[in-house]
C-alpha positions as CSV (number, residue, x, y, z in Angstrom):
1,X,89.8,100.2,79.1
2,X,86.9,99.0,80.9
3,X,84.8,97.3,78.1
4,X,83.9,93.7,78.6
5,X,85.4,91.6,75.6
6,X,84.9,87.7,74.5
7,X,87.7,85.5,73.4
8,X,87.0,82.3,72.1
9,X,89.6,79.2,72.8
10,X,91.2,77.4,69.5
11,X,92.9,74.5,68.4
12,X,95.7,73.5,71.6
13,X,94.3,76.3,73.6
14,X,95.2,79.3,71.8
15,X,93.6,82.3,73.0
16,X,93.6,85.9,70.6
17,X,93.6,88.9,72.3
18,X,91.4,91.4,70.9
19,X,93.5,94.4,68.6
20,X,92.5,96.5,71.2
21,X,93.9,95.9,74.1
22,X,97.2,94.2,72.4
23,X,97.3,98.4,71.2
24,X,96.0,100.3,74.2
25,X,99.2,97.6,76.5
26,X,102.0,97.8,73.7
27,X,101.7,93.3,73.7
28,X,103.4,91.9,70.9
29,X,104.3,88.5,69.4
30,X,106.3,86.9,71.7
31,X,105.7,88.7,75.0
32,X,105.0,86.7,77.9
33,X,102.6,87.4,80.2
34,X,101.6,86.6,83.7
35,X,98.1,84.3,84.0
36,X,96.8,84.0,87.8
37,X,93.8,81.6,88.4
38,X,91.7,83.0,91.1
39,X,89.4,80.1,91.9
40,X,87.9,79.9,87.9
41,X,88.5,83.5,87.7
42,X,91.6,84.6,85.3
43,X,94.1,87.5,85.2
44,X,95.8,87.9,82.3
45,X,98.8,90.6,82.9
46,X,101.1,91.9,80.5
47,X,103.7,92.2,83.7
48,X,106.0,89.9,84.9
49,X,105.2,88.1,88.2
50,X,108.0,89.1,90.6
51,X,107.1,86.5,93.2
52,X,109.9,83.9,91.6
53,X,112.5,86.7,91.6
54,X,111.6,87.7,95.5
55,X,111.7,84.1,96.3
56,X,115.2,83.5,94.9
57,X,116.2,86.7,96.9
58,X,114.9,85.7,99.7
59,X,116.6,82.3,99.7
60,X,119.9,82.9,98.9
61,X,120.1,85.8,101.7
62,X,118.7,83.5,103.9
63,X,121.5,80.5,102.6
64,X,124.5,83.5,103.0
65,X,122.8,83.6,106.8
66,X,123.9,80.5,107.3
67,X,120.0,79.6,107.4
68,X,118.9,76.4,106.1
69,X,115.1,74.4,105.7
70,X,115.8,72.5,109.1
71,X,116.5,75.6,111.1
72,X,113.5,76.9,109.9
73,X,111.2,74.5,110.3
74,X,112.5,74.1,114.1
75,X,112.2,78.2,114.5
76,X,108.8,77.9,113.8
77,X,107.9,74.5,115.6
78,X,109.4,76.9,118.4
79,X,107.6,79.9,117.8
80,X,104.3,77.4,117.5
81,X,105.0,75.8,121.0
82,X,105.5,79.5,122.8
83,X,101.6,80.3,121.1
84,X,100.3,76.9,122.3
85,X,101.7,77.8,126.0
């Protein structure tokens, strides 16, 4: 679905999505969905952002590694001082 549509903003902010697109992406009443602002310009997705789930990952492997903020931070100080040589 390609056509351009026009919501208008209500009372608090409320925003309808047009019947179409609510049919044609199975969103219902309660759904969340996933809002990106792109410099003024928004994306509205009916998927879940996985960036919060990937982060958690990512930090408790890095926790189980025995890795912590500090030893990062001085890995890359490190890594910062072999580019400035």
């Amino acid at each position: 679905m390609s056509d351009i549509m026009t919501v208008q903003v209500a009372q608090r902010g409320l925003v309808t999505l047009p019947k179409a697109l609510r049919e044609t992406y199975r969103i219902q009443e309660g759904d969340t969905l996933t809002l990106l602002d792109l410099g003024g310009v928004f994306v509205l997705s009916p998927r879940r952002s996985e960036i919060d789930g990937l982060a958690d990952k990512i930090s408790t492997a890095l926790v189980e590694q025995g890795e912590s903020l500090e030893s990062m931070l001085q890995a890359l100080r490190e890594a910062r001082e072999g580019y400035a040589a």
